[in-house]
C-alpha positions in Angstrom: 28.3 31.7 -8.6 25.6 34.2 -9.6 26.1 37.9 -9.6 23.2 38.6 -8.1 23.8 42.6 -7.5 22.7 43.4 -11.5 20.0 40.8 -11.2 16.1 41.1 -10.6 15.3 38.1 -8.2 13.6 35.3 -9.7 11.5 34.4 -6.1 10.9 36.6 -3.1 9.1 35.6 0.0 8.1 38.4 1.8 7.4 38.1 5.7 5.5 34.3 4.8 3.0 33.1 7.6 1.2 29.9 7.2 -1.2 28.6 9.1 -3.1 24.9 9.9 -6.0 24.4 11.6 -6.5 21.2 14.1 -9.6 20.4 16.1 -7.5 22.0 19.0 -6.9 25.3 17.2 -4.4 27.3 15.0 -1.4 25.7 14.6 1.6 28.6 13.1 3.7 26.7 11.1 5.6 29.7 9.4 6.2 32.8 10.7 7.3 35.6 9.1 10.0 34.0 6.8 11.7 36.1 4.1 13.4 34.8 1.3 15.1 36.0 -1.7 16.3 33.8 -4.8 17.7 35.0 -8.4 17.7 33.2 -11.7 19.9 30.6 -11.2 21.0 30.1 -7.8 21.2 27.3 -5.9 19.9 27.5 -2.4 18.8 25.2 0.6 16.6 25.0 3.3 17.9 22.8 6.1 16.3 21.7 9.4 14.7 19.6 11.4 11.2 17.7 10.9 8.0 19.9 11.8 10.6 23.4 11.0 8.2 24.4 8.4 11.2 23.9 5.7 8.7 21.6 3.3 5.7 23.5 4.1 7.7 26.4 3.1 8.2 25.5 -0.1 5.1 23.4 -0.7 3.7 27.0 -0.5 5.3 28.2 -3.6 3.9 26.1 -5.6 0.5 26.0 -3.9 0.4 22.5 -3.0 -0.2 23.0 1.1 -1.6 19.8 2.6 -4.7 19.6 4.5 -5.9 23.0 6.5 -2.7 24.8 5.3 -3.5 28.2 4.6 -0.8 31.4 3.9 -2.2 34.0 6.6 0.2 36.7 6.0 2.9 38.1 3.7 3.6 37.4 -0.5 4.9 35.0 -2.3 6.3 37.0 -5.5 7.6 34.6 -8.2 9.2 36.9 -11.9 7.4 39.8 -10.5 4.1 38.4 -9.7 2.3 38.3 -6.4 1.3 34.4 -6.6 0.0 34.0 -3.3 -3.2 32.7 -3.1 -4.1 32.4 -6.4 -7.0 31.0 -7.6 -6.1 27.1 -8.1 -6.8 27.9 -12.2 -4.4 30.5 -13.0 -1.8 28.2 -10.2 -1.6 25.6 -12.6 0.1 27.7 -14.9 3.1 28.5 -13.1 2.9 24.6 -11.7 5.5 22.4 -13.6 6.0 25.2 -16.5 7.5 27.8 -13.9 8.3 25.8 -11.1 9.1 22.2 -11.1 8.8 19.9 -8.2 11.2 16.7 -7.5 9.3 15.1 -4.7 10.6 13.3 -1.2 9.7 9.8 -1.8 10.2 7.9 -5.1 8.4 4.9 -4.3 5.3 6.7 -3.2 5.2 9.7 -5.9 4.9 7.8 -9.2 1.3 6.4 -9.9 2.0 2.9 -10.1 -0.7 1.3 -12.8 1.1 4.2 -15.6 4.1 3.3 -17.5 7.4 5.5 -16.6 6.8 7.3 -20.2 2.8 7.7 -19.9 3.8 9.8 -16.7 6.5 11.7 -18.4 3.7 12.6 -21.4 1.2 13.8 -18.6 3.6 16.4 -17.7 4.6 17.7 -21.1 1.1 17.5 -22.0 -0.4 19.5 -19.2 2.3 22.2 -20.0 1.8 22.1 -23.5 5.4 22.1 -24.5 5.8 19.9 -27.0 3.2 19.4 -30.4 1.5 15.8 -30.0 3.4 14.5 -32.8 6.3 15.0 -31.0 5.6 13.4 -27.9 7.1 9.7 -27.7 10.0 11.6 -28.7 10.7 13.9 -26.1 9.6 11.7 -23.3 12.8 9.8 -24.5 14.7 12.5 -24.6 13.8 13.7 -20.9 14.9 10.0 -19.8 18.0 10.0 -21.6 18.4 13.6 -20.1 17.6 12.7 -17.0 20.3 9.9 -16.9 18.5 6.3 -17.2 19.8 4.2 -19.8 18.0 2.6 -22.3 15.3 5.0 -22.4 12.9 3.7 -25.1 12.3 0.5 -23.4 12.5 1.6 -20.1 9.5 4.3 -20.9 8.1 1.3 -21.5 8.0 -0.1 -17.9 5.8 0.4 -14.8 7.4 1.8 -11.5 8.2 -1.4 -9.9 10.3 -2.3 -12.6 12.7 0.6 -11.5 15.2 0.7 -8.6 14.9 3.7 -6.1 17.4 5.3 -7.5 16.0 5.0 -11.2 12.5 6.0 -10.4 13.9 9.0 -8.6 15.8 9.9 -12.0 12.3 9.6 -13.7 10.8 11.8 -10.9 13.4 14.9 -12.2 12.8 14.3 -15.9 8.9 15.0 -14.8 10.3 18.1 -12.4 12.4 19.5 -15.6 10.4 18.5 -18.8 8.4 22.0 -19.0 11.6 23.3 -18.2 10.4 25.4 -15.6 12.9 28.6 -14.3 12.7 26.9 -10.6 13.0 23.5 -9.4 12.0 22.6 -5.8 13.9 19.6 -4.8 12.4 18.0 -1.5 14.5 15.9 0.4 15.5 14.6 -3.3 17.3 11.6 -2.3 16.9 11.0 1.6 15.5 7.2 0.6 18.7 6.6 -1.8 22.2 4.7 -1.2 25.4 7.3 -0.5 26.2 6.5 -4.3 23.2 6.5 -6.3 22.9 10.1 -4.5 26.0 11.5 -5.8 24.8 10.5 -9.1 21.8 12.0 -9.0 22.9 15.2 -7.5 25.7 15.4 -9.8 23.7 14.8 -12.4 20.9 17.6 -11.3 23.5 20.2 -10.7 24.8 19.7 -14.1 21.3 19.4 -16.0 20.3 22.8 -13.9 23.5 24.6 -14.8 23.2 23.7 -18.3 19.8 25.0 -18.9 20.0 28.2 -15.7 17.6 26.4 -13.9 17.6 27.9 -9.7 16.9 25.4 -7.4 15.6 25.4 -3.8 16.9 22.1 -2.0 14.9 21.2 0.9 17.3 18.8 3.3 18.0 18.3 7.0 21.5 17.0 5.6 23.9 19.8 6.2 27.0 18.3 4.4 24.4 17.8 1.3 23.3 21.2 1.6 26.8 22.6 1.6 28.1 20.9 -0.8 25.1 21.2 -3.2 24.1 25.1 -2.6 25.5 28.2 -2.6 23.5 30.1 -0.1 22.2 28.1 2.7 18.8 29.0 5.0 18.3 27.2 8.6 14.7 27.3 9.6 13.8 26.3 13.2 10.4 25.9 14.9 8.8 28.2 11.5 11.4 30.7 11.4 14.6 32.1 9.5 17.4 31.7 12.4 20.5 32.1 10.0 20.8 32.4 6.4 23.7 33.2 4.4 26.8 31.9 1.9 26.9 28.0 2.7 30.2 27.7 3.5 30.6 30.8 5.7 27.3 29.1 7.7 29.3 26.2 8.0 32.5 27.2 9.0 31.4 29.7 11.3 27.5 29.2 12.8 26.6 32.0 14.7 23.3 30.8 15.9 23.2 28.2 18.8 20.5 25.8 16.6 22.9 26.1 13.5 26.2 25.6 16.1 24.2 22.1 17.3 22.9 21.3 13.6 26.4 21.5 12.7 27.7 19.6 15.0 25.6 16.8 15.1 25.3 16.2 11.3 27.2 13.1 10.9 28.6 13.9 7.6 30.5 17.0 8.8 31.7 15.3 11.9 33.3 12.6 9.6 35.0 15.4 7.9 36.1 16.8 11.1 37.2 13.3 12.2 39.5 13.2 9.1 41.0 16.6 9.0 41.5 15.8 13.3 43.5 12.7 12.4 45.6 14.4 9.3 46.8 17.1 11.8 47.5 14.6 13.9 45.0 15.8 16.8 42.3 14.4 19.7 38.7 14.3 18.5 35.7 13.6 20.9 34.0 13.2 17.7 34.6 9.3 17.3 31.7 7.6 19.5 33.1 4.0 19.5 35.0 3.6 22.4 38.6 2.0 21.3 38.8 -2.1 20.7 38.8 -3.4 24.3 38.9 -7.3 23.5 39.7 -9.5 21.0 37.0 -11.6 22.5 34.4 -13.0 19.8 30.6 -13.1 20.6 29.8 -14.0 17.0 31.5 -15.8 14.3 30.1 -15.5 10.5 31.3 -18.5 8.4 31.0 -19.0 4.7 27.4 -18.1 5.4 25.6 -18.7 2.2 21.5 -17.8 1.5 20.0 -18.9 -2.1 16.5 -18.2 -2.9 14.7 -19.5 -5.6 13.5 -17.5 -8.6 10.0 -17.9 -9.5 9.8 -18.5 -13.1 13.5 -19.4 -14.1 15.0 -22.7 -14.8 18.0 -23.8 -14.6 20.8 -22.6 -13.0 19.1 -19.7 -13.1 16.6 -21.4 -10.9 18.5 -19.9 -8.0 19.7 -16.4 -6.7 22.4 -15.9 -4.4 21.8 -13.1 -2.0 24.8 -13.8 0.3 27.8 -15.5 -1.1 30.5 -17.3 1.2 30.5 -14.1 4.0 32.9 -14.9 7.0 33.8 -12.0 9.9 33.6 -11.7 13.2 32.3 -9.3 15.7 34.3 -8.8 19.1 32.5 -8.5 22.5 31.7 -5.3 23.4 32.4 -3.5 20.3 30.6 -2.4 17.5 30.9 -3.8 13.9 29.1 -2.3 11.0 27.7 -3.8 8.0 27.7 -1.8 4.9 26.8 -1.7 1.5 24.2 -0.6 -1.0 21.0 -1.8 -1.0 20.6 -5.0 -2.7 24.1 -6.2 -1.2 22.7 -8.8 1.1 23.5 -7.0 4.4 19.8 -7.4 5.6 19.7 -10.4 4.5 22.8 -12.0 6.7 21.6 -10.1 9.5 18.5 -12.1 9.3 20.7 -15.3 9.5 22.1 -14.2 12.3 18.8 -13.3 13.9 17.6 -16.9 13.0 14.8 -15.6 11.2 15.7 -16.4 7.7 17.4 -20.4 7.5 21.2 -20.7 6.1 21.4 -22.3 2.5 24.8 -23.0 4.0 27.9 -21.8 6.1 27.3 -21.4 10.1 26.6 -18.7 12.3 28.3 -18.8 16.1 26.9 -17.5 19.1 29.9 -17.4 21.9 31.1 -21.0 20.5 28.0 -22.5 19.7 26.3 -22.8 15.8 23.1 -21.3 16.2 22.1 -23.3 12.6 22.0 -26.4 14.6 19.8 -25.3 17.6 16.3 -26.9 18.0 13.0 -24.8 18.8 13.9 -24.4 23.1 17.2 -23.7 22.6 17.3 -21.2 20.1 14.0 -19.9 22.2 16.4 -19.4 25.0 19.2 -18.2 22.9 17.1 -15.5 21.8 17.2 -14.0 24.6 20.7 -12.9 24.0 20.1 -11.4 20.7 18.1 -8.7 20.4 17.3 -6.3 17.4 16.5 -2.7 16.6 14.6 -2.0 13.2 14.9 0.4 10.0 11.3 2.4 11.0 10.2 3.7 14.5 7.0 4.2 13.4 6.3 0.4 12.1 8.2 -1.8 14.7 5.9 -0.9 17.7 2.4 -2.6 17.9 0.6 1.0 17.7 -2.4 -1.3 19.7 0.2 -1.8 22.9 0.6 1.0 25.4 4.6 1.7 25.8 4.9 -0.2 29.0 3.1 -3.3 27.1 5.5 -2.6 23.9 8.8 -3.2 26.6 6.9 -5.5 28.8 6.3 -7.9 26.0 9.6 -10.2 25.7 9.8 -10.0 29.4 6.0 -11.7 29.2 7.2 -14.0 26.1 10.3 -15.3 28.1 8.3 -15.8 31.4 10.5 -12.9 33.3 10.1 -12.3 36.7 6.6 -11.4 38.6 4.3 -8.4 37.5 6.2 -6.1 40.3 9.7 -7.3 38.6 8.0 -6.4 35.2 7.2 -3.2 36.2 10.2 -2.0 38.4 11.9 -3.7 34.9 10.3 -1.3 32.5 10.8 2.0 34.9 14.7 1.2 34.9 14.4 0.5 31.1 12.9 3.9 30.7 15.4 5.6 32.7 17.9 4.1 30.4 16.7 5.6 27.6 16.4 9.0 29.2 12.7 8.5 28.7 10.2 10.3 31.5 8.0 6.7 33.2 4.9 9.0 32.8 5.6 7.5 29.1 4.3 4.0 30.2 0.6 5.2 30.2 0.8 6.8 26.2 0.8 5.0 23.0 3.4 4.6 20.2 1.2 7.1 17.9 1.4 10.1 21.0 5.5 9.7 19.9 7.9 11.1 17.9 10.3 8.9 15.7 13.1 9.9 17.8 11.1 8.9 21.0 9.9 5.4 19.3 13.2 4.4 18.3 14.6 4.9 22.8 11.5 2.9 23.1 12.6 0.5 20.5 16.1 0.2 22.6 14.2 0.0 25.5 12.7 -3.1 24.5 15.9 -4.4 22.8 17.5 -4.1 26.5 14.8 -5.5 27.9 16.2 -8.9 28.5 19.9 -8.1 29.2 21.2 -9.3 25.7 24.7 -9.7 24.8 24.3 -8.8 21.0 22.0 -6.1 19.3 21.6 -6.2 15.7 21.0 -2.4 14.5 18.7 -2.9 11.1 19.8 1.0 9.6 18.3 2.0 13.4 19.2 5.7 13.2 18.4 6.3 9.1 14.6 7.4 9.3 15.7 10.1 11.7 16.5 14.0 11.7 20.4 14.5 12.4 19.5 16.1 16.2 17.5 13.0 17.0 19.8 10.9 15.0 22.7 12.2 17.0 21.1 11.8 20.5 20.2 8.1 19.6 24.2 6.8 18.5 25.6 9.1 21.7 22.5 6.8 23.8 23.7 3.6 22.2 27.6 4.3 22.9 26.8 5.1 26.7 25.1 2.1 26.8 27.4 -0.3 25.2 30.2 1.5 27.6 27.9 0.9 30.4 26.7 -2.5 29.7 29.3 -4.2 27.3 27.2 -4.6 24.6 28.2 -5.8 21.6 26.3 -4.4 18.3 26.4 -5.2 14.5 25.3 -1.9 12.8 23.5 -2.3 8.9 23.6 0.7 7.5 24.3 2.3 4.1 25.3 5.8 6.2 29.1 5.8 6.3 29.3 8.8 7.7 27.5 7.3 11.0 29.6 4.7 10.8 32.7 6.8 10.6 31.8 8.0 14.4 30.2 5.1 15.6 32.7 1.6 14.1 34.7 -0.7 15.7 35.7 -2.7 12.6 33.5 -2.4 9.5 32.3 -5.5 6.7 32.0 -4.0 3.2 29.3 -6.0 1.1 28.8 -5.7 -2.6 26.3 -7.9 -4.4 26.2 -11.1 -2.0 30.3 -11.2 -0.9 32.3 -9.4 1.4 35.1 -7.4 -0.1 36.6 -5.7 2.3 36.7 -6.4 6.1 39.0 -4.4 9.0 39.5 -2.0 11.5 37.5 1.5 10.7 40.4 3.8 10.8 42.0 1.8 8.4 39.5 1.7 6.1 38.6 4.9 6.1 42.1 5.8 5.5 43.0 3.1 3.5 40.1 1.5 1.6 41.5 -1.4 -0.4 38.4 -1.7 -3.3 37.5 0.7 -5.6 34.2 0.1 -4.6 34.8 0.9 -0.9 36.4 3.9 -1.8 33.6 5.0 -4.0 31.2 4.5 -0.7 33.2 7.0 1.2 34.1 9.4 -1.4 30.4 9.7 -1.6 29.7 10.9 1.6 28.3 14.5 1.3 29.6 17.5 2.5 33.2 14.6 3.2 35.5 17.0 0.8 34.6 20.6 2.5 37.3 21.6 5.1 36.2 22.4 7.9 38.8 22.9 10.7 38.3 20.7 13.3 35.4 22.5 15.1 36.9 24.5 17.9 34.0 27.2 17.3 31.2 25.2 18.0 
């Protein structure tokens, strides 16, 4: 912790408005924020999407997208008003002064420059380092910035890298001028639990090593907490709460922070385990308690081999799921988890029938599904439905929301165009969607709105089984909570059964019946949640949950909130 009383603050924001314009007028997007941070210090900005926390910070280092404009108060960075700067004198505090880690590794690298071209561009624009020097120091600053192998890998071309790898190349770029600020957005929101405690453990121990401060912007609250000292909340473009992370946490005084903090699945999973330690009641586990020992669908020795382009061999082949068996009871929910690359997508897809089996069978209610011609598995389809990863790319953005949920009921010859209709009004309804929605289009929506349209669709043809493709992991935690509290009421309501793939273990902490571990194609650990979670027989199980932000910080078990 920084003793910040003798200190002269490295950043101040002083009463910060920002402004867009849209064909329909002014749009505030930050109003009035003030904001203090020293040499240093680690501090976060959590919220939800469209709170202004990004544009915020996108501010400092006068990056604002589009119309984005600062209409009122100062940005002082060492002393300096740096507000509104010409863009010429900007670029000197840009990536010498402040560094930026961007949001999205797959989308922030250029991807026709090697890794180590990208890294000189940085060092060069800074001038840091004499030429001479250069191929030098771009190793160093990939050794630095934890990737092994440097040399060779600054060799390689983004797609070469893994997410997690490219967003370790991303922070040697953010630190190589080693700038007195780094603004981390949403640093690894696209990343596996585990590859995120690297990097973060990594960053905080790079940043503490050379007094770098860092600004994290997150909406995960656990993350935040465990990662900052001094946490802000920003809601609809404003300051509601700011303060030491912990003492935000344990004790939210605002009602946005109380319902940030209680919806963020990472802290309820805490709360779920100190609740069970002491022995007491939580409301915080979603999954109503095993009701049946009834199986819908039986996995067995389910096996999936591609074939590698290039190799001979036995290396001719690669297998993505090896000799997986479980089962998943009637009207409970079963998650799938693992990192990515563990084949979890990929045996969902067998179970889906999209992708053939190399091997192994897949049961629906008694029957193999592998054997199934064309019309049968047609009307077997029926009963399996699916929710996907992205609201924004699973609806046909051409199709009005009543055609989007109409459409199986069309494909499957259901009912006359009255049933169709009275059909889509009661799917709305179940989704706690208004029917005036039938008229708009998928673009009009928000993600959190797509994905109950998304269900609503799913539903659409009373299925038995719903296969949830990491359905709740491109949303804010608010949105994210509404959608798992929808999909328990419904599975109470209707008996549904669902198989959950996910890589979020603390959603699956409220929401599991029984959870599937895969690593690298097999299954290595299959049972009951609570005794997993309590009880995790692999190291690498372990590892998954131990990773969960925010998992270690005692929090009492909530009765303030």
């Amino acid at each position: 912790m920084t003793n910040s009383a003798q200190q002269t603050p490295l950043l101040q924001l002083k009463d910060l408005k920002i402004s867009f314009t849209s064909s329909t007028g002014t749009v505030d997007a930050v109003r009035g924020v003030n904001l203090t941070i020293y040499p240093g210090q680690s501090v976060a900005i959590v919220g939800e999407s469209g709170s202004g926390k990004s544009t915020t910070a996108m501010s400092i280092i006068g990056l604002l997208p589009g119309t984005g404009k600062i209409t009122g108060g100062e940005i002082i960075f060492n002393g300096e008003v740096i507000s509104n700067l010409p863009e010429k004198k900007m670029e000197a505090y840009r990536g010498s002064e402040i560094g930026l880690v961007p949001q999205d590794p797959m989308s922030n690298l250029n991807p026709v420059w090697k890794i180590g071209t990208q890294v000189k561009e940085s060092l060069k624009a800074n001038n840091v380092v004499p030429g001479s020097e250069m191929d030098k120091r771009v190793v160093e600053l990939l050794e630095e910035a934890g990737l092994p192998d440097a040399e060779r890998r600054a060799k390689q071309y983004p797609h070469e890298f893994s997410g997690g790898m490219r967003q370790r190349a991303l922070i040697g770029i953010g630190l190589a001028a080693r700038p007195k600020l780094l603004i981390a957005d949403e640093p690894t929101s696209a990343l596996d639990v585990t590859v995120q405690k690297r990097i973060l453990d990594h960053l905080q121990g790079l940043t503490a090593e050379l007094g770098t401060a860092v600004l994290f912007i997150t909406h995960d609250l656990g993350l935040a907490a465990e990662r900052a000292e001094h946490l802000v909340v920003m809601h609809r473009g404003r300051i509601v709460e700011s303060g030491p992370s912990l003492q935000i946490l344990r004790n939210p005084q605002h009602p946005y922070t109380r319902r940030l903090v209680k919806a963020a699945p990472s802290l309820a999973s805490a709360r779920i385990r100190s609740a069970q330690e002491q022995g007491v009641e939580t409301d915080e586990l979603l999954a109503p308690k095993a009701k049946t020992d009834e199986v819908v669908i039986r996995v067995e020795n389910l096996v999936k081999e591609f074939d590698v382009r290039g190799a001979k061999g036995p290396k001719k082949k690669f297998r993505a799921v090896d000799d997986v068996s479980f089962e998943l009871r009637k009207g409970t929910t079963l998650a799938l988890v693992g990192e990515s690359g563990s084949g979890k997508s990929t045996v969902a897809n067998m179970i889906l029938n999209l992708l053939p089996v190399t091997s192994g069978k897949v049961e629906y209610n008694g029957v193999d599904m592998t054997t199934l011609k064309n019309k049968e598995l047609f009307d077997m389809r029926r009963k399996l439905q699916v929710v996907f990863q992205n609201p924004y790319g699973s609806l046909d953005p051409m199709y009005s929301i009543y055609r989007c949920i109409e459409e199986p009921l069309l494909v499957h010859k259901v009912g006359s165009r009255q049933e169709r209709e009275k059909r889509v009004a009661e799917l709305l309804d179940m989704v706690a969607m208004p029917r005036s929605t039938m008229r708009r289009f998928p673009n009009e929506l928000s993600g959190g709105q797509r994905q109950r349209i998304a269900v609503a669709r799913a539903l659409a043809l009373n299925p038995e089984v719903i296969v949830l493709d990491e359905a709740v992991s491109a949303l804010d935690v608010l949105v994210q909570n509404q959608i798992l509290k929808l999909l328990s009421d419904l599975q109470e309501e209707l008996n549904l059964s669902y198989l959950f793939i996910t890589h979020d273990l603390a959603v699956v902490r409220q929401t599991a019946d029984d959870i599937a571990v895969m690593k690298q194609g097999k299954l290595v650990e299959f049972g009951a949640a609570d005794d997993i979670f309590h009880n995790p027989q692999e190291a690498y199980t372990r590892n998954l949950i131990d990773s969960v932000p925010g998992l270690g910080i005692e929090l009492g078990t909530g009765e303030n909130l």
